[in-house]
C-alpha positions as CSV (number, residue, x, y, z in Angstrom):
1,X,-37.3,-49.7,-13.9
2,X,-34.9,-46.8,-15.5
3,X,-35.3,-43.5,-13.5
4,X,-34.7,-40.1,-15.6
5,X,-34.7,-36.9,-15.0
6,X,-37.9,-34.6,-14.5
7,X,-37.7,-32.5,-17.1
8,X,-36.8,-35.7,-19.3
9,X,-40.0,-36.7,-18.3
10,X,-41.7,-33.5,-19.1
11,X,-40.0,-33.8,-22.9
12,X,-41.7,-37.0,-23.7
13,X,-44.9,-35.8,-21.8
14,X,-45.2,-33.0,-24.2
15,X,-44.5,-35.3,-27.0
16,X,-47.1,-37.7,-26.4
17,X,-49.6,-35.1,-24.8
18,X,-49.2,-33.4,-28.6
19,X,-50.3,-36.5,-30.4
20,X,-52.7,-37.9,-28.0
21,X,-54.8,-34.3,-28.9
22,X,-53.9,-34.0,-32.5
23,X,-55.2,-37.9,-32.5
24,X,-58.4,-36.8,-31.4
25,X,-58.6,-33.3,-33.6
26,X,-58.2,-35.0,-37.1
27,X,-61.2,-36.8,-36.3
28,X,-63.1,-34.0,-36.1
29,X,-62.3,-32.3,-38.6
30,X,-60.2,-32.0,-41.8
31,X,-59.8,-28.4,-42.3
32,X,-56.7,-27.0,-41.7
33,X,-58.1,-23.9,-39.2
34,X,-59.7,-25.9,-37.5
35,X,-57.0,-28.2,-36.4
36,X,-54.6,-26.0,-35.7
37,X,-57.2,-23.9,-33.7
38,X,-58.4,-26.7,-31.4
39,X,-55.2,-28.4,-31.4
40,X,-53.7,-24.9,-30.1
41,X,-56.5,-24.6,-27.3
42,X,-55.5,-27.9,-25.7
43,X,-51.8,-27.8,-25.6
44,X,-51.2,-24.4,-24.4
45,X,-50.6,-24.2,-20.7
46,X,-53.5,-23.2,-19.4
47,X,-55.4,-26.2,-20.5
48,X,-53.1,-28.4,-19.7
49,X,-52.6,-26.3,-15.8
50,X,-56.8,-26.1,-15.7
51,X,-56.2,-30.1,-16.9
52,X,-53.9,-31.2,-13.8
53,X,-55.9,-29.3,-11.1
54,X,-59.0,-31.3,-12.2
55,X,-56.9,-34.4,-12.2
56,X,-55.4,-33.8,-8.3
57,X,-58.5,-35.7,-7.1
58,X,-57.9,-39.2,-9.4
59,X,-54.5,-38.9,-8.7
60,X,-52.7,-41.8,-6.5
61,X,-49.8,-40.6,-3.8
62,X,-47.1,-41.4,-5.9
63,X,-48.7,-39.6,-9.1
64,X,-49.3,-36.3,-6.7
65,X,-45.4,-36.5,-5.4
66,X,-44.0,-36.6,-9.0
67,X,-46.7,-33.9,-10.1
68,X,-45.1,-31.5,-6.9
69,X,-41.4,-32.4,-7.6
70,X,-41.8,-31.3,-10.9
71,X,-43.8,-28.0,-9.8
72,X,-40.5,-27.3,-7.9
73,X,-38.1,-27.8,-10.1
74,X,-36.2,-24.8,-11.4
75,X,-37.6,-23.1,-13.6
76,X,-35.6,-22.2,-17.2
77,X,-38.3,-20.1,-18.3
78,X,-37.1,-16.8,-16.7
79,X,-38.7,-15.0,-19.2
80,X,-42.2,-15.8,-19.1
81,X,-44.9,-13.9,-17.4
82,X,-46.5,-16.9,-15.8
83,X,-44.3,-19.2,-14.6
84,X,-46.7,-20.6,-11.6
85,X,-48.5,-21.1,-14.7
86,X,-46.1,-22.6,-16.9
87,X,-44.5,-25.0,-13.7
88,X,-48.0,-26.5,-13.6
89,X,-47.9,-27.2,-17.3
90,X,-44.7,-29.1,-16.6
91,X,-46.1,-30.4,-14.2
92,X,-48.6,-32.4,-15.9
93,X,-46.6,-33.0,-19.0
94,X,-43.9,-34.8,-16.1
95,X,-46.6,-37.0,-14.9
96,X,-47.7,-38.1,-18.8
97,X,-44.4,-38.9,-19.6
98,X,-43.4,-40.8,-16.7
99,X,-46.8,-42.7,-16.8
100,X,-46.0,-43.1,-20.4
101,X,-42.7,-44.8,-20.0
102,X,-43.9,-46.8,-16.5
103,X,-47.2,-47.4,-16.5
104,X,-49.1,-47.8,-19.6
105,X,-52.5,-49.1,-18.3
106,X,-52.4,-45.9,-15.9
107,X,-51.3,-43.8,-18.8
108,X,-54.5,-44.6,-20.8
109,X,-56.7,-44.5,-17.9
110,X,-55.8,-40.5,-17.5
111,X,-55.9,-40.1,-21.1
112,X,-59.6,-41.3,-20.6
113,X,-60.0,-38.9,-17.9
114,X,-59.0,-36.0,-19.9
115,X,-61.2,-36.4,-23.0
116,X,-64.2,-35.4,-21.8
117,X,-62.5,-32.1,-20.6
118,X,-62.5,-31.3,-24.2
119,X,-64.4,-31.3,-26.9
120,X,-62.5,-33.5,-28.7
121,X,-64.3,-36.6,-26.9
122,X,-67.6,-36.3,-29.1
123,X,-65.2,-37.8,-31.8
């Protein structure tokens, strides 16, 4: 199994996290707005930091370790006003990604667990 980096595995987690919700928006809805505006809600980072806190309990050893290395890793957003905020973001995105690329069956199964965090599961 290839390793990467952390933060490559926050990339792809924000990648897949991005169409896994605008998956679930457009059938909801067609209207422009309103996909943009529910899409918007649930990848911003304090969805996806409220997200990973409710996730801590389902999570396996392994899971939690990758979700805290990721929380430590040095931050490049210098700039923002949150960044405990936005190092939790990260942090989830890191755990999608690397259950994206490494365990696809585990993947889904959090995908499942997120839905009904949203609205999006009445879809």
């Amino acid at each position: 199994m290839e390793q990467f980096h952390l933060r490559a595995y926050a990339h792809i987690g924000d990648a897949i996290y991005d169409v896994f919700i605008r998956e679930n928006v457009i059938k909801l809805t067609s209207n422009s707005k309103k996909m943009h505006e529910l899409t918007t809600k649930y990848v911003k980072a304090e969805f996806q930091a409220q997200t990973l806190e409710n996730l801590l309990p389902n999570l396996s050893e392994e899971e939690k370790d990758i979700v805290r290395r990721a929380k430590n890793m040095p931050s490049t957003t210098f700039r923002r006003a949150n960044q405990a905020l936005h190092r939790h973001a990260t942090a989830f995105e890191a755990l999608l990604g690397f259950l994206y690329l490494h365990e696809k069956n585990r993947y889904n199964e959090i995908l499942n667990l997120i839905l009904p965090m949203t609205e999006l599961h009445k879809s």
